[in-house]
N, C-alpha and C positions, 0 to 999 in steps of 0.2 A: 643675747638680747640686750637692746640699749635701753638702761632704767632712765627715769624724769633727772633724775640728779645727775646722771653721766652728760646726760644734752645739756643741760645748763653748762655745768664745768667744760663740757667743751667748746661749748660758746663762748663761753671769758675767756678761754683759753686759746684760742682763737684770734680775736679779740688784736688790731693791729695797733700800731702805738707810732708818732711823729718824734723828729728831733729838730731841730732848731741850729745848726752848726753856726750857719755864716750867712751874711747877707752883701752885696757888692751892691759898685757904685750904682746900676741899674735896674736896683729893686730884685735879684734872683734873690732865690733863695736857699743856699745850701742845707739840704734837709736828711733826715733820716728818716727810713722809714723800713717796716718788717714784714711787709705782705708778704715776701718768699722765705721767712721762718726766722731772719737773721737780721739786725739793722744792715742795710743799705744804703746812698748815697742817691737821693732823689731832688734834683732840680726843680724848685716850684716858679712860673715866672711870672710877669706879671698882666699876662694874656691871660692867666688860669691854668695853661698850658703847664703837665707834669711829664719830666722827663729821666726816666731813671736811667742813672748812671754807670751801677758798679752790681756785678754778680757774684761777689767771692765769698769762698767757702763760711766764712766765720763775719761777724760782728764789723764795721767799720765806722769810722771818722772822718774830717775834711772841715778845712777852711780855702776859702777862695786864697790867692795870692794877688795882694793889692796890684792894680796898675794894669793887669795883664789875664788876659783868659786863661786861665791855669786854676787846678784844682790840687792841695796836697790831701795825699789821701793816707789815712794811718791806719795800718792794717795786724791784724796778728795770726797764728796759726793753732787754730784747736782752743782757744779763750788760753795761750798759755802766757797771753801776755808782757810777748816779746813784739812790742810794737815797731813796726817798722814804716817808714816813708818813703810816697810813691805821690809821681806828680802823672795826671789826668786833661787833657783837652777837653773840655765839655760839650764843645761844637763838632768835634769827630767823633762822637759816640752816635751811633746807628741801634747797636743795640748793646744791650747792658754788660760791662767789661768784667774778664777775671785779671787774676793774677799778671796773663801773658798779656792784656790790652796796656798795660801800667809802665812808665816808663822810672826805673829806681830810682831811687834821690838818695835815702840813707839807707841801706841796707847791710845788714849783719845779723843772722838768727840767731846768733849765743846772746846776741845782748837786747834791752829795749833801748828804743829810741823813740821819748814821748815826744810829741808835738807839744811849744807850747805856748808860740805864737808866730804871727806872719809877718812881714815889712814892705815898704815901699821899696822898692828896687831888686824885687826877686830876693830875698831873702828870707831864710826861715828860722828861725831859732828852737832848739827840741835840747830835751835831757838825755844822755844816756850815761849805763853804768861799763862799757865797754873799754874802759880803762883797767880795772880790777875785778867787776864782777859785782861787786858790793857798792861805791860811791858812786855818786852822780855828777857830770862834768855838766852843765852848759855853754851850748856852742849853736853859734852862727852860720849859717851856711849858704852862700851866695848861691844861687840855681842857674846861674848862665854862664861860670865858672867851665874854662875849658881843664882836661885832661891835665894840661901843663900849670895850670894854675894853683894858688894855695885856697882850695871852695872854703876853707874854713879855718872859725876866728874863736877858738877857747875864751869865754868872757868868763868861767870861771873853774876850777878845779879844786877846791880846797878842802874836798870829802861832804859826807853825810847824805843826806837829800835833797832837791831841789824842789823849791814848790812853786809858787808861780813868780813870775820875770816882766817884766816890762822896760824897754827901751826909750832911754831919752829921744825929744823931739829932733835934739841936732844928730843922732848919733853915737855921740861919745860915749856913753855914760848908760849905765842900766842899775836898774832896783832891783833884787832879787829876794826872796821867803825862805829860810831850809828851819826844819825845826830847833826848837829851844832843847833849852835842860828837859825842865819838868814838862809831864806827859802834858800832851797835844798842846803844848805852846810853840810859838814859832819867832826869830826875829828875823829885820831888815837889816838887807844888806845892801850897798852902795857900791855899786862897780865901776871901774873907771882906769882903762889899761891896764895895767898890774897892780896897782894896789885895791885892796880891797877894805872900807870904811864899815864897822859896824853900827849901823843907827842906831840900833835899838840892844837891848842885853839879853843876851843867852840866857842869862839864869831870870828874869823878866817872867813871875808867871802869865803868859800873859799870847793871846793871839793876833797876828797880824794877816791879813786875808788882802789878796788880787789888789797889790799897787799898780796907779793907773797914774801917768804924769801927768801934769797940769803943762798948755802950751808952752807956756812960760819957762821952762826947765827948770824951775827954781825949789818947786814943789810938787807934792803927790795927794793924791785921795786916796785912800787906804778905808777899809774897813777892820775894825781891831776891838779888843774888849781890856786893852790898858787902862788901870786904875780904877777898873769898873766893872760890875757882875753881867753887863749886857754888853753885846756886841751893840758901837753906835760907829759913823762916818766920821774921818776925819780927816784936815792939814795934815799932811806930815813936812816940814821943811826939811831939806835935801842937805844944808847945809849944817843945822844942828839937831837932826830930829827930833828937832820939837813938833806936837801935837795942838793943834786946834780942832774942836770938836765942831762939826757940821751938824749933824743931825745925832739926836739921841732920845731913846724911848728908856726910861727908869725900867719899865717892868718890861722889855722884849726887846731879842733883837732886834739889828737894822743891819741891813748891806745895800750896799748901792752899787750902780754902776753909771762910768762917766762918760757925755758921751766924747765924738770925738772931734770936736769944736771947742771941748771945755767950757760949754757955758752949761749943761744940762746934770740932772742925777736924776738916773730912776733910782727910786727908792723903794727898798722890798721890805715891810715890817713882819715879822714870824711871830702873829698870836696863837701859841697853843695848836702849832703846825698847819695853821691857815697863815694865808701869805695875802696883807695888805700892800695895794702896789699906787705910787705917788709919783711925780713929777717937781724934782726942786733943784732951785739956781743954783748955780756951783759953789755959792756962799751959804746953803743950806735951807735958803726961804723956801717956805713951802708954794708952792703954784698952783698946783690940782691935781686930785684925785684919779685914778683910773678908773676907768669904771669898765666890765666885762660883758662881755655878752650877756641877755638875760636869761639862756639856759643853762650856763654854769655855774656849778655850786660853789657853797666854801672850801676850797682846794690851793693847790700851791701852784707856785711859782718855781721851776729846777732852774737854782742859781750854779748849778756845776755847769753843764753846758753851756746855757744861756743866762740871761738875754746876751744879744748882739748887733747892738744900732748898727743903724743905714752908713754907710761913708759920708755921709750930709747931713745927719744928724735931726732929722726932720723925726724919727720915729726907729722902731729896735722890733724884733722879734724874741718871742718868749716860748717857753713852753711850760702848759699849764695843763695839771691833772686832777679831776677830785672825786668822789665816790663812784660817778657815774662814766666821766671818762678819761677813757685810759691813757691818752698824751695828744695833745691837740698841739700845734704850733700858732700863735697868735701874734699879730701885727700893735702895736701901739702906736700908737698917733700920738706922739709928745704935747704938740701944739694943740690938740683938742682933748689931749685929757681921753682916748676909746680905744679902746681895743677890739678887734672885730678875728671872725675865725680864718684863716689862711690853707689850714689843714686838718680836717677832722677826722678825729676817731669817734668819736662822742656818738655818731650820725649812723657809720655802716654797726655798729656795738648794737645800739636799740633795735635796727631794724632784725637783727637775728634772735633777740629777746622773745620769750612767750608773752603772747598778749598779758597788760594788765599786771605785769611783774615791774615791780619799781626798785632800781637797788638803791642799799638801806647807807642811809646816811650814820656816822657815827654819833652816841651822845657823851662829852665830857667828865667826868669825875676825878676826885683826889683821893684817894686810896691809902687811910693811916697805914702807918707800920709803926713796930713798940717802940722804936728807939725817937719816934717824936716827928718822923719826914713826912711828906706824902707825895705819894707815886704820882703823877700824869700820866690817867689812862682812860683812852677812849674803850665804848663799851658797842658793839655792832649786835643789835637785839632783832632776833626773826619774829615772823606776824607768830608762829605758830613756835615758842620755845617746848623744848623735850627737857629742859635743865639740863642738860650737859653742857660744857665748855671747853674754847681753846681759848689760849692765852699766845699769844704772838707775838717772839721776843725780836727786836729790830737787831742788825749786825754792826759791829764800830769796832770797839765797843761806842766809840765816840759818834753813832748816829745818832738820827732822830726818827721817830714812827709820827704821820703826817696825817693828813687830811686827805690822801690819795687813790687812786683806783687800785682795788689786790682782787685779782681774780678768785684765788683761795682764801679771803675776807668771804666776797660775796657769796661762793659754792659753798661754803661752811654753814655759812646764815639760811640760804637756800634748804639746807638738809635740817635743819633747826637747835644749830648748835648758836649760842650764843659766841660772840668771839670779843676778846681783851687786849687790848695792843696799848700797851704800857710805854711810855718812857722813866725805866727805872733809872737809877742813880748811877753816872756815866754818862747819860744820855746831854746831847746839845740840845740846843734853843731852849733853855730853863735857865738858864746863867751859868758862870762861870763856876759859881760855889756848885751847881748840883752837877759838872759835866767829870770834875776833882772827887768826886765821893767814890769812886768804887778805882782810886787809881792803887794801885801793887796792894801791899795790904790790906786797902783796906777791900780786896776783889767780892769778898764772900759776903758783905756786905748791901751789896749789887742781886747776889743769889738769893741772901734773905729777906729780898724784896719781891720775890716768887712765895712766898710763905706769907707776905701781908695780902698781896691780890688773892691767892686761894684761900684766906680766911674771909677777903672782900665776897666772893662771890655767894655764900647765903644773903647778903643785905638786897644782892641782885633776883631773888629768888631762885638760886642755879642749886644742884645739887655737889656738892664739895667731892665727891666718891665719883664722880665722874666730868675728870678732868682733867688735859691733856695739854700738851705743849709743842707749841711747837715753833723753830727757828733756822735760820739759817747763817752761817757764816759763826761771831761772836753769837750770835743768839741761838746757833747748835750749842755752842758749849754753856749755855745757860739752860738749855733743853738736858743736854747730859748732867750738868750740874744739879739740878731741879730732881732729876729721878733718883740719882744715886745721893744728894746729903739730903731729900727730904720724899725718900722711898717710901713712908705713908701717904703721902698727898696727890700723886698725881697716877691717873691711870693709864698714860700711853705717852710718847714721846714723840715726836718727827723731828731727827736730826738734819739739816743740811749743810756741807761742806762744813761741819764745825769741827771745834777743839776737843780733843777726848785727852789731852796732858797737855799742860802746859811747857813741861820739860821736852817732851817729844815734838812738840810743834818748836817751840824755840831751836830747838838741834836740828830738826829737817827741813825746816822752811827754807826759803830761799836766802843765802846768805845776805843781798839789800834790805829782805825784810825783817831780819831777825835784829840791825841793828836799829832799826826803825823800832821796832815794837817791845824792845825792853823796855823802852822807856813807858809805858804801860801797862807792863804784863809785869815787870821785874826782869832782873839779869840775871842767867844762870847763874856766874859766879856769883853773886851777891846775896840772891834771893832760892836758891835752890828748893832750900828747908821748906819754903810758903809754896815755890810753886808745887810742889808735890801736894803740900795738903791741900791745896786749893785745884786739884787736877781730881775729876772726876771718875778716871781710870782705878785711882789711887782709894778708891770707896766701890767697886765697879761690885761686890759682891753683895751689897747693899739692893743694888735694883732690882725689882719685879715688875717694872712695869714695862710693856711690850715698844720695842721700839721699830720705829721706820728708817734708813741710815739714806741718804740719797748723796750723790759724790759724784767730780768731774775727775779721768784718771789724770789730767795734764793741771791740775790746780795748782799752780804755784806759791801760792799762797797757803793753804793748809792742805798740808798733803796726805794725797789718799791712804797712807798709813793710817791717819787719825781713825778715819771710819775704820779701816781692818782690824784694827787693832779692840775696836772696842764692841765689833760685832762679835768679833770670835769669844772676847772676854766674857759678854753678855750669854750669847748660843753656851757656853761651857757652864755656867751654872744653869741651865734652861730654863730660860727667860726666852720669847721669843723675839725673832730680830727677820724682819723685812730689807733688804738692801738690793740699793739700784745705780750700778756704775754706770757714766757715759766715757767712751774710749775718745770723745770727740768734743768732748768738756773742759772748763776750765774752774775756776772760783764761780760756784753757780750754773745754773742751766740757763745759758745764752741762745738756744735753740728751739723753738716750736717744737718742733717733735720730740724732743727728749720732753718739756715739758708737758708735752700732751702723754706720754708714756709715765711719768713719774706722776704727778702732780692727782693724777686721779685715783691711782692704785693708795694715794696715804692718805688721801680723802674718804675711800672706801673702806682703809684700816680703822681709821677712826669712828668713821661708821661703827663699824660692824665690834670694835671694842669699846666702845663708849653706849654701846646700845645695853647697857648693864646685865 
């Protein structure tokens, strides 16, 4: 029998969501979309007319390829994120293509090969680690290139990671991001035939985000948070990377993006994970405000995928979420300052809603803890509270928890759990000083900021003895972390794809990602002695409270050992432990149906252990 609470969750759950890829010189729109359970590749035009493109097993990507009807499409197997490239006709599509419709461009399944931009003249530029396994090269690769030809131009090799790249206007020369020393810093690098210039300093605490070149070649816009707590816009000069600052907000971020005429920035300000969105001259004057439709709430702006002005630069698509909907694709109009809807979720969401059901907006607080900080955490309050509580820890560590639509927000509130979504210390969009607080030693730090919110929750009138946790990714292992060093406080856990050791995860993850993530987590060699005490495996006999374990078997990223490892440790002292593998999974549940399978059974766990 289907209870009131199972129809709700499966109506959020349900619940289909837009992307924003790319937009060409005639107004299309390269979109994404999940009606068939998976992101998609859907043509929006500018008749209204939608045309889906792509039907393959798993999750997909795509940017138009300037100049030419061509589609690259970046694809992977089972979320195991080994991305690979494939170019698509968009005018031969009849009906929607898999695998065998896809003509290869980069293919090799041991390795990925990110996308990570397009060019004029059929060229594509993507990362991969296909050299060793571990580093990332950046490389060029002509798309019209025959057999006999050399398709491709190494622009760089010189280890680590690659983050994002941009190509000078004539050609020559390219900007490129790989991370710094210290954790989530990054610097700029200057490419130009074999030698490689560093602009900025490695040991630089400091970030450098999506260099965009000015026409001029002489310069870039850069977003970065050097010599300053806030991310703001800036000059970067090519020649001595020196910084002029464009745009800067003291207390909040700023990013921008430029358009591609270089006279334009949008400009995206992140108050307290609402996304203020502007329009200013590439010299940083401000021009005008955007302003949104009148049915969307305070919500964000996703600066990963999007925005991605017009080729003309008249206006940019975005994509925009906020309590009520789930991802909408929106048009800007630069020149007039509006944004209007292109593609809605917001519309088919309500109409499947019980009459008279409104979902709950979040309210704001600062949450002491002893040592003097305060948390940022939004508080999600039902009409009718029972005082119980979850607490919903974001995954990063270096995210942020936003102003957004969460299915399992709203279902929880729904059943009359009160819900907490913190950005504890780690977290971005606070500054730079609070993203450094929970980096290697000082990790547990971060943990005992789960111990200030569940002391917060009597001021909320919640009852403290029933209250539960729950995360995914980084914020499993703050969910595992949470029950086992502070096994009085919480009464249920919901793990996803998280850490249950930090030693164990460093030794099994994927060899790119483990040199990636010492610099946050600690290095084995160096750090062993902390990552063990700071590894919640390493306290596992501490827990009694019931856990949920949920896990993809192909997760590269933290691998499904983590969960086995910590159910069985849990189940052997009897404690009890719910666990739900998907054989078709990767980092998270990228699939409708798995999510409809997992998502409501630890909904119902928490039910039914939280009902005291």
């Amino acid at each position: 029998m289907t209870t009131a609470r199972d129809t709700l969750l499966h109506r959020l759950l349900d619940a289909t969501t837009w992307r924003a890829f790319d937009v060409d010189a005639e107004g299309r729109i390269l979109a994404g979309h999940d009606a068939s359970g998976s992101v998609q590749l859907v043509e929006l035009r500018p008749d209204g007319g939608r045309v889906p493109l792509t039907a393959l097993p798993g999750a997909v990507a795509g940017r138009y390829l300037p100049g030419r009807r061509r589609v690259v499409v970046s694809h992977d197997a089972g979320g195991n994120e080994r991305a690979q490239l494939s170019l698509l006709d968009p005018d031969a599509v009849t009906d929607p293509v898999g695998e065998d419709g896809l003509t290869p461009l980069v293919h090799d399944p041991e390795h990925i090969h990110g996308l990570v931009e397009v060019l004029e003249g059929g060229r594509v530029v993507y990362a991969t680690n296909r050299r060793n396994g571990v580093d990332f090269d950046l490389v060029v690769r002509d798309v019209d290139a025959g057999p006999e030809d050399d398709a491709e131009t190494v622009l760089y090799d010189g280890g680590g990671m690659v983050g994002n790249a941009a190509i000078s206007p004539d050609g020559a020369r390219a900007l490129m991001t790989r991370p710094g020393v210290p954790a989530l810093s990054s610097q700029v690098l200057l490419l130009a035939g074999d030698t490689v210039t560093e602009l900025t300093d490695a040991a630089e605490h400091a970030r450098y985000l999506s260099p965009e070149w000015l026409p001029d070649g002489d310069a870039a816009v850069i977003t970065t948070d050097s010599g300053r707590d806030h991310l703001g816009v800036a000059r970067l000069d090519v020649a001595t990377g020196a910084l002029t600052w464009l745009v800067t907000d003291d207390a909040h971020d700023v990013s921008a993006r430029l358009s591609p005429d270089g006279r334009l920035l949008l400009v995206v300000t992140d108050d307290d994970g609402a996304s203020r969105l502007a329009v200013h001259d590439v010299d940083g004057t401000f021009l005008r405000a955007v302003a949104l439709p009148p049915e969307l709430r305070g919500g964000v702006a996703d600066f990963l995928t999007a925005p991605r002005w017009a080729p003309d630069s008249t206006g940019l698509a975005i994509i925009w979420t906020d309590p009520a909907t789930p991802a909408d694709v929106l048009i800007v109009d630069a020149g007039r300052g509006r944004a209007a809807v292109a593609a809605s979720s917001r519309e088919p969401l309500a109409a499947t809603l019980p009459p008279g059901l409104d979902l709950v907006d979040p309210t704001s607080h600062g949450v002491p803890t002893p040592d003097g900080e305060t948390v940022p955490c939004f508080v999600y309050s039902p009409a009718r509270p029972t005082g119980s509580s979850v607490t919903i820890v974001h995954g990063g560590p270096e995210g942020q928890s936003v102003r957004s639509f969460s299915a399992i927000v709203q279902a929880l509130v729904g059943d009359g759990h009160t819900v907490l979504v913190p950005n504890v210390r780690g977290s971005v969009g606070y500054g730079k000083r609070w993203y450094s607080l929970d980096d290697v030693e000082r990790r547990l730090d971060s943990v005992a900021d789960l111990a200030a919110l569940h002391a917060f929750l009597p001021r909320l009138g919640l009852d403290p003895a029933r209250a539960a946790l729950w995360g995914g990714s980084y914020g499993g292992y703050m969910v595992l972390a949470g029950v086992a060093f502070q096994p009085e406080l919480w009464a249920a856990g919901v793990d996803i794809v998280g850490i249950s050791s930090l030693v164990t995860f460093l030794e099994n993850t994927s060899p790119y990602r483990r040199a990636h993530r010492e610099r946050e987590y600690g290095s084995l060699e160096r750090d062993r002695e902390f990552l063990e005490r700071a590894s919640p495996l390493n306290r596992i006999g501490d827990v009694r409270a019931p856990l949920f374990v949920i896990h993809g078997a192909n997760d590269p990223r933290v691998p499904l050992s983590e969960a086995e490892q910590v159910a069985a440790a849990v189940r052997a002292n009897g404690v009890e432990v719910e666990m739900a593998v998907y054989d078709d999974e990767g980092h998270g549940l990228a699939k409708r149906v798995n999510r409809l399978d997992a998502y409501p059974r630890a909904v119902a766990f928490l039910g039914r252990v939280l009902a005291g």
